[in-house]
ZAMIPA-130575 format. One record per residue (C-alpha): residue number from 1; residue in one letter; x, y, z. Coordinates in nm, 4 decimals. Layout:
REM ZAMIPA-130575
<pt seq="NUM" type="a" X="X" Y="Y" Z="Z"/>
...
END
This chain:
REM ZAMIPA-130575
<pt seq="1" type="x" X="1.6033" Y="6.2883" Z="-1.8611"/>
<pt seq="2" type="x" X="1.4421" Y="5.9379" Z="-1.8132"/>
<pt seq="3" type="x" X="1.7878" Y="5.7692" Z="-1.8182"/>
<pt seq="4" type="x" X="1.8129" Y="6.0260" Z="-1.4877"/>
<pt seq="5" type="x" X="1.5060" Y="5.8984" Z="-1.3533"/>
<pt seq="6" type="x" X="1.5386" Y="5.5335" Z="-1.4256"/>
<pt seq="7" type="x" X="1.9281" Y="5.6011" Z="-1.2204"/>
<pt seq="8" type="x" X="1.7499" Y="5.7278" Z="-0.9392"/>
<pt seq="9" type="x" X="1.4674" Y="5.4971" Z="-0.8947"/>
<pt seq="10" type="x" X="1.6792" Y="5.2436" Z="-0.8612"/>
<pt seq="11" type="x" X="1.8799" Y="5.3752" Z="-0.6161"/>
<pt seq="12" type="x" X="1.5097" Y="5.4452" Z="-0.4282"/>
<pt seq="13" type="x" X="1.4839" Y="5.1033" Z="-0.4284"/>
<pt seq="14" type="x" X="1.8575" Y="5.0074" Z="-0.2976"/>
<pt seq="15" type="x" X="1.7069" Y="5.2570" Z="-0.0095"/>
<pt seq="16" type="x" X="1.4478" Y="5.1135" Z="0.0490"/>
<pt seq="17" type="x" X="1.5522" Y="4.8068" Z="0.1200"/>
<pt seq="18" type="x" X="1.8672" Y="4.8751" Z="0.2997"/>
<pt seq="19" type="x" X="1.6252" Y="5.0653" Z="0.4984"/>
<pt seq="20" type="x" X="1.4352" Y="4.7581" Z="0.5921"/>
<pt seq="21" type="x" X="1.7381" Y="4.5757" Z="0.6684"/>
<pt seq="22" type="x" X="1.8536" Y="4.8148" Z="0.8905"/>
<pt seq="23" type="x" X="1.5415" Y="4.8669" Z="1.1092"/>
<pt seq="24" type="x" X="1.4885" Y="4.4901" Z="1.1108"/>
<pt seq="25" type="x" X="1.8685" Y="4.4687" Z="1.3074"/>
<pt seq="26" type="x" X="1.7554" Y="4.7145" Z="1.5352"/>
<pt seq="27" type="x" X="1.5080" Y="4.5123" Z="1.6542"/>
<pt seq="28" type="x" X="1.6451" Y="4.1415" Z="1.6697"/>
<pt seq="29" type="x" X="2.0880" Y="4.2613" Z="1.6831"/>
<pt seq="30" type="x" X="2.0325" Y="4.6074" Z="1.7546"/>
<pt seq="31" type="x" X="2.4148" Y="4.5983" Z="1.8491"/>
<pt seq="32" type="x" X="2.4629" Y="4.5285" Z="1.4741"/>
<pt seq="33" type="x" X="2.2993" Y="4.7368" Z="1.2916"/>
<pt seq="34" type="x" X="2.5329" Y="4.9667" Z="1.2378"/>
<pt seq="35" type="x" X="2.6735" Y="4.7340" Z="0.9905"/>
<pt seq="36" type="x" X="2.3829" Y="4.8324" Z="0.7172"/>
<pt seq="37" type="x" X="2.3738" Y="5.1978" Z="0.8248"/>
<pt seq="38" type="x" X="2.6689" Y="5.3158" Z="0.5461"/>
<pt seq="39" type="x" X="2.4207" Y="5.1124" Z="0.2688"/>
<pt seq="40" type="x" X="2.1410" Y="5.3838" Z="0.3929"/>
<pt seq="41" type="x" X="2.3268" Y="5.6567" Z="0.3619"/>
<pt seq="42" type="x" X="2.4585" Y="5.5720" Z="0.0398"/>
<pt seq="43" type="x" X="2.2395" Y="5.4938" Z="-0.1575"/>
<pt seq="44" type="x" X="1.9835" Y="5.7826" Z="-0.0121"/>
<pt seq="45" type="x" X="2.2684" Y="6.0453" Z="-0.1083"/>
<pt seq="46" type="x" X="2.2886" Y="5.8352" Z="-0.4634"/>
<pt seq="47" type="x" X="1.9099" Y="5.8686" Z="-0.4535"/>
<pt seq="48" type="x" X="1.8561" Y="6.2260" Z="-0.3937"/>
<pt seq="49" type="x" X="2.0960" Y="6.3109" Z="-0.6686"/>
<pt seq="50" type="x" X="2.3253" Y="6.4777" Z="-0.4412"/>
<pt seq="51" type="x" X="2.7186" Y="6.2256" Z="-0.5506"/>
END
């Protein structure tokens, strides 16, 4: 069970900070940013458990 969590609090963290990156594009290259949006969505799907 803790391997589980220690999995998915990583991927929290890959989140987060794709996150970040992506809101940070849509303010300075918002024509761009749509080049860290599949990072997102990965790793929040990887994240909730759901792959």
């Amino acid at each position: 069970m803790s391997r589980a969590t220690q999995s998915t609090k990583k991927y929290w963290i890959y989140f987060l900070i794709s996150l970040v990156i992506m809101i940070v594009m849509l303010i300075w290259a918002n024509s761009w940013f749509w080049v860290a949006l599949p990072f997102v969505l990965t790793y929040l799907v990887q994240a909730l458990d759901v792959m």
